[in-house]
Every structure is written in structure tokens, then in C-alpha cells.
N, C-alpha and C positions, 0 to 999 in steps of 0.2 A: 600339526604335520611337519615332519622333519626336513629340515634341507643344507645340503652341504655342497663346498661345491665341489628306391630301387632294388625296392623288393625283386629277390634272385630268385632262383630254381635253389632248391634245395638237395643237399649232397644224396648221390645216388642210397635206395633204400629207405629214406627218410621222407614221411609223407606229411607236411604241414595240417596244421590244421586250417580249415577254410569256412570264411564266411559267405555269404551273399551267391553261393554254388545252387539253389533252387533248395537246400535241403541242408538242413542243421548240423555242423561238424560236431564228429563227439570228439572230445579232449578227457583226460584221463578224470574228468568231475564232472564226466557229460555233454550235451550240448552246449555250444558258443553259441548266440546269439546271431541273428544276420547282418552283415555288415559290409565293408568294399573288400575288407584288408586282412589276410593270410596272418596267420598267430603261429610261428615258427617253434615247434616244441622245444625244449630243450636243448640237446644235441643241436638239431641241426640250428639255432640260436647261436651256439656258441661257434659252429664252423662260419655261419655268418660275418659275426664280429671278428672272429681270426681275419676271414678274406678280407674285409672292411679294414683290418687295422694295416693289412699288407699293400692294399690300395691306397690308405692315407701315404705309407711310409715311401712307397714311388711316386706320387704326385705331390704330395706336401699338402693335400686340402684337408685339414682336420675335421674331424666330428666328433657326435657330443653321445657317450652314452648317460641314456638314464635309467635308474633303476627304482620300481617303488615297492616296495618292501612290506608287504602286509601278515609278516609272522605275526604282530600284536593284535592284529584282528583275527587270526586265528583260533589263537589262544580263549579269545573271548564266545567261542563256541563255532564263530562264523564260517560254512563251509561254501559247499558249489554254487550256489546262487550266484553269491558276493562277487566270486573268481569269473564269472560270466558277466556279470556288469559292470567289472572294472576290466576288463578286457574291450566289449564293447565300447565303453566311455573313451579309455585312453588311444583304442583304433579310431575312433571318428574324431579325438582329438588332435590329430597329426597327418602328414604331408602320406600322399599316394607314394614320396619317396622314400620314405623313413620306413625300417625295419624293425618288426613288432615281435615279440618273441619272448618266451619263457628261459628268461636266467636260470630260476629255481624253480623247477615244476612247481604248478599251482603256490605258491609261494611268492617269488618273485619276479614281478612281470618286469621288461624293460625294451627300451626305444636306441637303435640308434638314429640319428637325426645325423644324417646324411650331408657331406661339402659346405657344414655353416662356413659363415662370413665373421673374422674375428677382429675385425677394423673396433666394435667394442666386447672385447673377450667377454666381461663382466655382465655387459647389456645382453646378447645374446642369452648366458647364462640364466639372466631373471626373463629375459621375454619367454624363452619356453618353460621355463618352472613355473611363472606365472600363468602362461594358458592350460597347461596340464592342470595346474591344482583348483584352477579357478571351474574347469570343467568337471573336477572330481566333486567340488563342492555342489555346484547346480545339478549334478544327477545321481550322484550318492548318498544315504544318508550320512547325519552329519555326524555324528559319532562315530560309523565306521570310515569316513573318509579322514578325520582328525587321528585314525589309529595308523594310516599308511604313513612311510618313512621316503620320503623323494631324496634323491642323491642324483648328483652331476656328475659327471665325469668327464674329460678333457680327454682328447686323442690328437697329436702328442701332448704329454702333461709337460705344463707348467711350472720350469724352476722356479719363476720370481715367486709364488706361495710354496712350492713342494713339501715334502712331507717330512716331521721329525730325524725320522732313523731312517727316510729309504728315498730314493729318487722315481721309483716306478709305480703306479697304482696299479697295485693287483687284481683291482676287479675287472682292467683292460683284458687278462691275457687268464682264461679258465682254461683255455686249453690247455696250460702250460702244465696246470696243477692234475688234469686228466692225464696227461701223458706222463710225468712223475707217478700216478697212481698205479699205472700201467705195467711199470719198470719197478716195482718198491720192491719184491727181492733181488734183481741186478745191484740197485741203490745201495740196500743196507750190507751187501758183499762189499761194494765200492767203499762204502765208510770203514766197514772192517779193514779192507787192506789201507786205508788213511790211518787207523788207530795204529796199527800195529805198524807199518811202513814208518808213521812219523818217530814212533818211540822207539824204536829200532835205532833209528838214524841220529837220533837224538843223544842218546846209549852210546853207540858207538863210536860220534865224533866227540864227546864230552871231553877230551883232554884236548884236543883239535880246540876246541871253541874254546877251553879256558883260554888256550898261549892265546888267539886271538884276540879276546876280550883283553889282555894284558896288553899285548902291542898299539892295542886302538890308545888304551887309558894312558901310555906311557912314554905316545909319539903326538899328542895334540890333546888338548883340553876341549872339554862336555861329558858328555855319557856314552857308555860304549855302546846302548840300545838307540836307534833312533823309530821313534813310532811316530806313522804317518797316514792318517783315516784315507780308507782307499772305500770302494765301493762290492760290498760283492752280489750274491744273486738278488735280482729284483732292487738294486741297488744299496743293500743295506749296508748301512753304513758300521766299518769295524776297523780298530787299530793294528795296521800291517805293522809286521817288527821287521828290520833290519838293522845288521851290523853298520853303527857309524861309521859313512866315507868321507864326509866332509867334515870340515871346520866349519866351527859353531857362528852364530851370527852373520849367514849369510844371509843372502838376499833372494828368496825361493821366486821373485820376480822375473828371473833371468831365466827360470827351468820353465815358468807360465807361460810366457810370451812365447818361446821359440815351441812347446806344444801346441797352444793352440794354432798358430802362424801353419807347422808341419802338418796336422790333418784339417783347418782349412783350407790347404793349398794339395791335400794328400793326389789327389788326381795328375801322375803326369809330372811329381815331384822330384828332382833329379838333385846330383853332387855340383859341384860347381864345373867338372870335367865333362858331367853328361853321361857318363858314362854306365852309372850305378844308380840306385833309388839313393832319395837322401836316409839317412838312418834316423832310428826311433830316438835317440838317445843326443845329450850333448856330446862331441869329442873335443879330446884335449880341455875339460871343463877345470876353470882354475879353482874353482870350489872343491875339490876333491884334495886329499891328502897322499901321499906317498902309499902308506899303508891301504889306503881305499882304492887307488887304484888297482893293485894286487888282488885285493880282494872282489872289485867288480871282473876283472877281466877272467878269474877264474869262479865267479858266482857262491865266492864263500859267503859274500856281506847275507846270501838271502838264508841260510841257513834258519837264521831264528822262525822262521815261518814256518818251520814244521808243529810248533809250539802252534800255529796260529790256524795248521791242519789239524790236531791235537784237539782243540777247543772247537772246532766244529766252523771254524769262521770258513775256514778254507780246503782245499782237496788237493791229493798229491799232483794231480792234473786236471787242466781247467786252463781258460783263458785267464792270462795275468788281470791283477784289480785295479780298477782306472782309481786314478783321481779326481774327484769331483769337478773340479774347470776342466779338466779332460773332456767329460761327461757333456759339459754345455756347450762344447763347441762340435758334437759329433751331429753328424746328418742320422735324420732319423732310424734310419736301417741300420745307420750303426751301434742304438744301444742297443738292437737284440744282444749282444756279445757281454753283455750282461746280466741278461732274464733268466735265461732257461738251465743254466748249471754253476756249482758253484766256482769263482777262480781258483786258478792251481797254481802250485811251485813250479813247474813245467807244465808243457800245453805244446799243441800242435805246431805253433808257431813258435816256441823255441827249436824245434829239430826238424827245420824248416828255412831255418835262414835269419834266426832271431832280428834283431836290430835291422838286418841288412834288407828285410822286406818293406814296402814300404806300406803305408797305415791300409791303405783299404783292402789289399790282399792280406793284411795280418789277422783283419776284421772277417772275410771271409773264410781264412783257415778257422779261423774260432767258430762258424756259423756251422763250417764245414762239420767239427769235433762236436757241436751240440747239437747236431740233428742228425748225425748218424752214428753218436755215442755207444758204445760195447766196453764192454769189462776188457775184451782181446785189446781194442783200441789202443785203449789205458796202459796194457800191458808194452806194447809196441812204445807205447810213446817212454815210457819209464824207461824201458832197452835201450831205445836211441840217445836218452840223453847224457848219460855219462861223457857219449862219444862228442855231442854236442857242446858241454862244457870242456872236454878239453882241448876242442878246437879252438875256443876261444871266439869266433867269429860273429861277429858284432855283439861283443862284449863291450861295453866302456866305463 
């Protein structure tokens, strides 16, 4: 067996499946069995965990999904039966609180385990893997309970282990991948105007970006590309390009400290006059070069990033791609702004008030732009920004 690591009303239209009702729920392989505890189909499973995961990110009390995974015992011939007594088993193995429900129809069953206590993250993790597999064993046979796959899941996940190439575990957030399915020819239009918008632009400023590549190489020594792993949807991780501003061997200590400082403190965060929010950005940063200032205050340095729209990493508009200590120090509401779409060259919150807003309303213009996302949006936001960068306003 594999392992890694308040029951609601269900959304209007969607009717649970029910046990211990005087009369046997059918599910789509027949009767369930009788039991205390509602088996939430599919669908409304996943509107579940959505709520659930929007209730952790207001309160901060995490939970634990789990998933057990019985495609190999499928394969092995096993059908309805099985799906009825491992639903049974794994219902009377868990709390009246805890949310029982089909991930993957008939497929893949899963729990979320409700407000655990993470004083031992790790112990938690094995005491309910431990009574779930232990009860799979005593009432299943052993061969097909040896074929089920148990996985754990963490709500919020867990930097200290996180994951290769991404910061977000995707089997937290199905909806997300539902509502992309929903939208897949708006998407693939979205991507076309990225193909063709980047290599346009690309095209066009080519003699622009040579003189620059020349004045960077010929006013300060290193490289004129500077690539720096940013995060983008679902956190994957991929090397942003930008035109070098600074001088080489500094000290990227000095940009860590004062980000995380500004969105720990983002609530309420002021200038030293009071007057303004404090800005996203350092001002007056000694690390920056003559040449690089020019180049941030009129947004030439981001240029190469069309290349980085080009390769699929990024979109002409999107919320900008954090930096991973970025990442660690956001409150949990705050990485939605990087699940649901990919980051962009521009974005809501560049023609908005770039810099000059301060993190948590920049975080919710981004929330803003991915939950009520349109192709016209896009279009608005590209229009605006020409005007945006030659204001220059909270440029640094």
C-alpha cells in the first residue's frame, strides 16, 4: 500500500449519496452500503474541498486531504462490490467531522480530515494513515487492500519538504483544473495572441534591444541577461529573463529582507510621511547601475520576457511571478495570485498603480483579474499599458 505524504449541505442541484437513510443509496456502481456518513459524489466533493480550502486560508486551521487510489485494483478485474466496501470501511473509519467523497468517481475515494492539530505535522500524518490502512486491512481482503495507493496531502502545503519544480500541490485545488477546462477555447485564443503579440514585439524592437544589450555590456561588467527563477502557475518554477540593472556581485540579501519585512507588515504599510503606501520596489537602490535605472523606470529591462511568453512559461498579462522567499512569507490567501493563471508582462496591477499600491490590494487586483478573466479584459489591460509605462509611476 502506497503512501506519501463537518459534513456540509451540498451545492444546490447536487444530491449526495447517503447512507444509514432506512434505504440503500444507489451511486453510480449501485448501492452503498449502510452507514452514518454521506459519500459526496464527485462534483460536489470537489466544491467541498474548494470551501474547505477557502475556510482554512481565513482561519489558518489546516487540514489534511487524503486520497486512496484504487485504479490498480481495478485493472485487476475488481469492480462494484469492492467500491462499496471500501467506502463503507474508510466512512466508519473517520470522524462524523471529516468529509467523505469521491475525488474520481468510483476510482478515487478521499477524506478531508477537518481543523487537525499540527503541534506534530509528521505525527498527525502517520496517526491517520496509520488507522485508515490499518482498518483497510482488517476488513478488506488482503490483496485488494495491498493494491490501494494512500496519499496525504497538507492544506496549507508545506515549504520545509515542497515539491521539485512547484510550490503548490495540485490535487489541493481540482476546481481550478475544471474551470480551465471550461474556458479551453477562450485559453487557446489567449495563447495565440501570446504567440504572435510576443514575436511581434520581439521583431520589432530587435535593433532597440541590440543598442541596449550593447550599453548594458559596455557601461558595467557581467552579462547583459540577468535570469532569475521566479514562480509561475501552480508555482512552477522557471527562469525569468531580464535585461541586467545592477552590478554583478551583489548582495540579493538586501532585496530579501526589505520584501519580506513589506508584505509582513503589508496591512496599513505607509512612507515614512504617511502619506502614500510604501512601495513594492527598493528606491534609490545603490545596487542598480546608471544604465539600469533608465531602463527600469521606463520598463525596457523586462523586455526579454516576451521570449519567456514565447516558451509558454509566461502570458502577455497575468499577475507578475513572485520569488520564491516572496512566496514563504505570504499569508495564505495570498498565494491564490499564483494558482489559477499564468503570470504576465503586464497585469491588472501594473495599470493600476504599479509599485505605488501597496501588497495586499496588488494581491487582490490579481485575484480580481483571475476570477473574472475575459479575452476583452486582456485586451483593456494591453491598451492601458503603453500609457502606464510612460508615466513611469512607480517605476524604480
Amino acid at each position: 500500500m502506497g503512501n506519501s505524504n463537518n459534513t456540509e449541505n451540498p451545492p444546490a442541484g447536487e444530491q449526495p449519496s447517503k447512507q444509514g437513510s432506512g434505504r440503500k443509496a444507489l451511486s453510480r456502481f449501485g448501492p452503498l452500503p449502510s452507514g452514518p456518513k454521506v459519500i459526496f459524489k464527485e462534483d460536489a466533493f470537489h466544491a467541498m474541498l474548494t470551501l474547505e480550502r477557502r475556510r482554512a486560508e481565513r482561519s489558518g486551521k489546516p487540514f489534511i486531504l487524503m486520497l486512496l487510489d484504487s485504479h490498480a485494483v481495478h485493472k485487476n478485474g475488481n469492480g462494484p462490490s469492492f467500491i462499496e466496501q471500501l467506502a463503507s470501511v474508510v466512512s466508519s473509519a473517520t470522524r462524523e467531522t471529516d468529509i467523505v467523497g469521491w475525488y474520481e468517481a468510483g476510482e478515487v475515494l478521499a477524506v478531508i480530515f477537518t481543523e487537525v492539530h499540527l503541534e506534530g505535522r509528521g505525527a498527525i500524518s502517520e496517526i491517520l494513515h496509520s488507522k485508515v490502512v490499518m482498518a483497510l486491512r482488517e476488513n478488506l481482503d488482503q490483496n485488494l487492500a495491498s493494491g490501494l495507493v494512500v496519499t496525504l496531502h497538507l492544506f496549507p502545503e508545506s515549504l520545509e519538504k515542497g515539491f521539485p519544480d512547484r510550490v503548490a500541490d495540485i490535487k489541493l485545488y481540482p476546481d481550478l483544473a475544471e474551470k480551465a477546462s471550461k474556458k479551453k477555447l477562450p485559453m487557446l485564443v489567449k495563447r495565440a495572441i501570446d504567440v504572435v503579440g510576443s514575436s511581434v514585439m520581439l521583431v520589432a524592437m530587435a535593433p532597440a534591444l541590440v543598442f541596449i544589450a550593447a550599453a548594458i555590456k559596455l557601461t558595467s561588467k557581467g552579462p547583459i541577461l540577468f535570469k532569475q527563477e521566479r514562480l509561475g502557475r501552480f508555482g512552477k518554477i522557471f527562469n525569468c529573463l531580464k535585461f541586467r540593472t545592477m552590478y554583478t556581485d551583489n548582495d540579493p540579501k538586501v532585496h530579501r529582507e526589505f520584501v519580506q519585512r513589506f508584505i509582513a507588515g503589508a496591512k496599513g504599510a505607509e512612507n515614512e510621511n504617511g502619506a502614500e503606501p510604501a512601495v513594492y520596489k527598493i528606491t534609490n537602490d545603490p545596487r542598480v547601475t546608471k544604465i539600469g535605472r533608465l531602463l527600469r523606470s521606463t520598463s525596457l529591462d523586462e523586455f526579454p520576457q516576451f521570449w519567456n511568453v514565447l516558451c509558454g512559461e509566461m502570458s502577455l498579462v497575468g499577475p507578475r511571478p513572485p520569488l520564491r522567499y516572496e512566496f514563504e512569507v505570504y499569508d495564505c490567501w495570498h498565494r491564490r495570485r499564483v494558482l489559477e493563471v499564468k503570470p504576465g508582462v503586464t497585469g491588472l496591477w501594473q495599470v493600476s498603480g504599479r509599485s505605488r499600491t501597496c501588497f495586499d490590494d496588488m494581491v487582490r487586483l490579481d485575484l480580481q483579474y483571475s476570477q473574472g478573466w475575459s479575452l476583452w479584459l486582456d485586451v483593456k489591460i494591453l491598451l492601458a499599458t503603453p500609457g502606464a509605462v510612460l508615466n513611469g509611476d512607480g517605476a524604480f
